[in-house]
DOKOL-517932 format. One record per residue (C-alpha): x negated, y, z. Coordinates in steps of 0.1 Angstrom, whole numbers, padded with zeros to 4 digits, always signed. Layout:
// DOKOL-517932
XYZ...
This chain:
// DOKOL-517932
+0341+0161-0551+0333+0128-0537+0348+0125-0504+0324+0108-0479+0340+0072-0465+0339+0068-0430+0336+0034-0411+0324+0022-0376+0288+0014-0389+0286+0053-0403+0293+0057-0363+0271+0043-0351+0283+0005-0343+0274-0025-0364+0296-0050-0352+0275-0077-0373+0246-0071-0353+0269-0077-0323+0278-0113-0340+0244-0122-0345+0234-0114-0313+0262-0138-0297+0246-0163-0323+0215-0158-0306+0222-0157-0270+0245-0193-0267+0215-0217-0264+0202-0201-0234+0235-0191-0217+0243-0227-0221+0213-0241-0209+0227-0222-0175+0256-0243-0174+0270-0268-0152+0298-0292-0149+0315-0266-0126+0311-0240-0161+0345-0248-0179+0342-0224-0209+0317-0217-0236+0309-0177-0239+0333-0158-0261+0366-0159-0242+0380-0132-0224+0369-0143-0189+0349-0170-0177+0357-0200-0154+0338-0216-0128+0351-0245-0106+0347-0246-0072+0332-0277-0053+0344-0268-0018+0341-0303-0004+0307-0300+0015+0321-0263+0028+0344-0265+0064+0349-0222+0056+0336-0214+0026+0329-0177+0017+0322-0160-0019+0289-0137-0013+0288-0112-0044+0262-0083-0048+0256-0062-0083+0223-0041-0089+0206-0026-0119+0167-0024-0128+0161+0015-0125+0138+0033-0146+0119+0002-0147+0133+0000-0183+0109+0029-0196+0083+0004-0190+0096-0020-0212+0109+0004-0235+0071+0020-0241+0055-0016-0242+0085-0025-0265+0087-0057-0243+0121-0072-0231+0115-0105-0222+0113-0099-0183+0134-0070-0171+0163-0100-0172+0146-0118-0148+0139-0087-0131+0174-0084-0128+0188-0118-0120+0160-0128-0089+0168-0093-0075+0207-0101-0071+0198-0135-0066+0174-0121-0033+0205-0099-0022+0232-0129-0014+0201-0153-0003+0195-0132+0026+0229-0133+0038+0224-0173+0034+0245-0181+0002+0240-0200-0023+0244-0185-0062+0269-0200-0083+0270-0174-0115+0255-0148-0127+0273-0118-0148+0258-0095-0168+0262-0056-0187+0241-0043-0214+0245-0007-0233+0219-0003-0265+0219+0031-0284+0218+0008-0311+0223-0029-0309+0188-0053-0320+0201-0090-0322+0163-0097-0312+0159-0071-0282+0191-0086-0269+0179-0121-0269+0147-0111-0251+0170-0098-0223+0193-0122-0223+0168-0155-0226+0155-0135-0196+0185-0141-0176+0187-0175-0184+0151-0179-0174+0157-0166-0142+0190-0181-0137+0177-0219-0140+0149-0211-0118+0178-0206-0096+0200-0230-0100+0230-0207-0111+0249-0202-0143+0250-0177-0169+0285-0180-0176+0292-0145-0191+0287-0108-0200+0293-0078-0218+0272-0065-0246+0280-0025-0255+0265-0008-0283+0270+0034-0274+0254+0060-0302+0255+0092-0284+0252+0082-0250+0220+0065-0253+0187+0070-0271+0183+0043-0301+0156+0026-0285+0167+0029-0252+0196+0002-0231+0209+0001-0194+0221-0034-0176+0238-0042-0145+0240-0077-0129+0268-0096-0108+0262-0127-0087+0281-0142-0067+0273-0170-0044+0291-0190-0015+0282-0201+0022+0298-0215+0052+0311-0187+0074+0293-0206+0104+0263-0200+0081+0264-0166+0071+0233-0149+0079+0235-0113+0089+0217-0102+0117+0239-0098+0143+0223-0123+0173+0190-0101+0168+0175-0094+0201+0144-0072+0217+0114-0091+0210+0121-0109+0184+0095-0110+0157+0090-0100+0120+0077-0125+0092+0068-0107+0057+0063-0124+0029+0041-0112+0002+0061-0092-0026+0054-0094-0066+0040-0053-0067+0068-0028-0071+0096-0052-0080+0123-0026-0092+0115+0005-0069+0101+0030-0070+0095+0031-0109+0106+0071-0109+0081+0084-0086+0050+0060-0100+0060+0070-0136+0053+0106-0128+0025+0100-0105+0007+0074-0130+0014+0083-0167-0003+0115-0165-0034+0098-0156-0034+0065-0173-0022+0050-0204+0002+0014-0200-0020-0002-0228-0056+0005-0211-0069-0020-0186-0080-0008-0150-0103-0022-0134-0085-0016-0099-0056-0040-0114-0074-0064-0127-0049-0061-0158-0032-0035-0180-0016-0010-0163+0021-0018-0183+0016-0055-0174+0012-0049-0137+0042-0028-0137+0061-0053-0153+0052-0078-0131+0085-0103-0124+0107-0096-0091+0104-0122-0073+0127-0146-0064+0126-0158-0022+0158-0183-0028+0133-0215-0024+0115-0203+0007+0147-0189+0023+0163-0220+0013+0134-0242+0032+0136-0219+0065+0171-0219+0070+0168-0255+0069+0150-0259+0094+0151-0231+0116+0178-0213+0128+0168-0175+0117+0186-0147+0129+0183-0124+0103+0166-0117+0066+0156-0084+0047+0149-0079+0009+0127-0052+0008+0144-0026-0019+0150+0012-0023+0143+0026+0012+0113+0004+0015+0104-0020+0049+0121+0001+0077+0150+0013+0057+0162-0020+0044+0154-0040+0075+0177-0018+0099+0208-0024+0078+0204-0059+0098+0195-0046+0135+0217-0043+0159+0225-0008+0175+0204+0003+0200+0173-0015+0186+0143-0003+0164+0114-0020+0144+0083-0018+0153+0058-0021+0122+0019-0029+0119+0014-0015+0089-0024-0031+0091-0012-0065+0096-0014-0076+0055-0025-0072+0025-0016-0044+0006-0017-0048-0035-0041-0027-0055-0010-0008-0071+0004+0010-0042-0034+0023-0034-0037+0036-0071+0001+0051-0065-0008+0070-0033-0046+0080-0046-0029+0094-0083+0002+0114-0063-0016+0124-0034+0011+0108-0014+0016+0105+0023+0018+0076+0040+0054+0083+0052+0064+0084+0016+0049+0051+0006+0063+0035+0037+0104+0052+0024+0097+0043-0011+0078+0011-0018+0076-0027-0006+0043-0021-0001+0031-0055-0009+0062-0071+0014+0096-0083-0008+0114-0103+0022+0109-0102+0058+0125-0131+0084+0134-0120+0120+0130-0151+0142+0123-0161+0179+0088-0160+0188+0090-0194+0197+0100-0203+0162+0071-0182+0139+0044-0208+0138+0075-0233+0122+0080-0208+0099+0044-0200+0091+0039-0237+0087+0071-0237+0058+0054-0208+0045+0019-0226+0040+0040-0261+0024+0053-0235-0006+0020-0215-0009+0041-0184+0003+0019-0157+0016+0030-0145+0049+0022-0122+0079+0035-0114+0116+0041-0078+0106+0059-0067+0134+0087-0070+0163+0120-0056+0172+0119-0029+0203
């Protein structure tokens, strides 16, 4: 009787494939790097140098998010090349609020089984993203896990971590009645919401088809690119002293904008005041939703809202219109 030999690969885990992915992934995590990156990927950690010169208080600003179900998008188109920058502009969005800067960018990936070429396309996707942002890919983990995932199926999980001067942080404290609310014009879903416009949209309509609503395919619209607000924040807070910024995630406009009010104050929203993307209409029509649950669920056509003085909107508008940034008075704080 022949007795069967075991090895990793009958496991499940090709460790070749992991080496040829590394061989893959070095020109674009070095095309991140920076004379404050001090090692080449591979090590067991990674080193960055601080540059604390210009800083009088400086303060590390970290944040780490996913991409949702937004990944059975790409996994049905069998597209990977922008969930990575999906994943990098959100994190980047969640420390540029608070008014850092990024330095580096982390990331995780888990395959059921490991493709050299689909974990390029993710990773070339970070790199993308991350030089668009002026921060460095500087290292990651790549898992390969039979059994816990389907074959053609990954998860991934991003770290940045950015710096500001304490003077500088931005976090919505000095809010006050009457100030108002900018909203700047959002990308479609970003990466919210995927769970309940799967099951309200696949039953109805294929990824592949176009629809005339869209304009497009639906799969292309919903993987439209999260968009990135560093630049415009970046311009504002130049110029004007801001009291506060929201990224508009999970828990839509009002839920994400009062984890920067002050106690005893509300938002009051015009939900009139702007354009609303073709998307969210086919969303609501296909589920027979309610507005309330568009409003909790959805960006609804706004990724980043600014809460500033009233005498200080038309500056911003104006900054707005230099960067072709969309934006509305959507609102003010009661």
């Amino acid at each position: 009787m022949k007795i069967k030999k075991n090895d990793y690969k009958s496991s499940g885990v090709d460790i070749r494939a992991a080496e040829e992915t590394i061989r893959r992934i070095k020109s674009f995590t070095r095309s991140t790097f920076n004379k404050n990156v001090l090692t080449d990927i591979g090590l067991f950690g990674s080193f960055y140098e601080l540059k604390l010169k210009e800083y009088r208080n400086p303060v590390l600003v970290s944040s780490v998010d996913g991409v949702g179900t937004k990944l059975k998008i790409a996994f049905a188109l069998n597209k990977h090349d922008t969930v990575g920058q999906d994943l990098v502009n959100h994190c980047v969005n969640d420390i540029a609020v608070c008014g850092a800067k990024p330095l580096y960018f982390l990331d995780y990936l888990a395959f059921g089984k490991l493709i050299p070429a689909k974990a390029a396309a993710i990773i070339e996707g970070f790199s993308i993203a991350c030089k668009e942002n002026n921060c460095a890919l500087i290292g990651g983990e790549t898992a390969e896990m039979p059994g816990l995932y389907a074959e053609d199926e990954y998860d991934m999980s991003g770290t940045i971590v950015g710096i500001v001067d304490k003077q500088k942080i931005i976090d919505g404290r000095k809010i006050n009645k009457g100030d108002i609310l900018i909203g700047f014009e959002s990308n479609g879903l970003h990466t919210n919401g995927y769970s309940l416009a799967r099951k309200v949209l696949l039953d109805k309509f294929k990824l592949e088809t176009y629809n005339d609503e869209l304009k497009t395919s639906l799969g292309e619209e919903l993987l439209r690119i999260h968009k990135s607000y560093l630049n415009i924040i970046n311009l504002i807070t130049s110029n004007i002293k801001v009291k506060g910024f929201s990224h508009i995630t999970g828990g839509g406009i009002i839920g994400n904008t009062m984890r920067i009010i002050p106690e005893g104050l509300k938002l009051k929203i015009n939900w009139q005041s702007w354009e609303v993307q073709s998307i969210f209409s086919l969303i609501r029509d296909a589920g027979n939703l309610s507005n309330r649950e568009m409003r909790k669920v959805f960006n609804l056509g706004i990724g980043l809202i600014a809460v500033a003085e009233p005498k200080d909107v038309d500056k911003v508008m104006e900054l707005s219109r230099t960067m072709n940034e969309k934006c509305w008075i959507i609102g003010d704080v009661i």
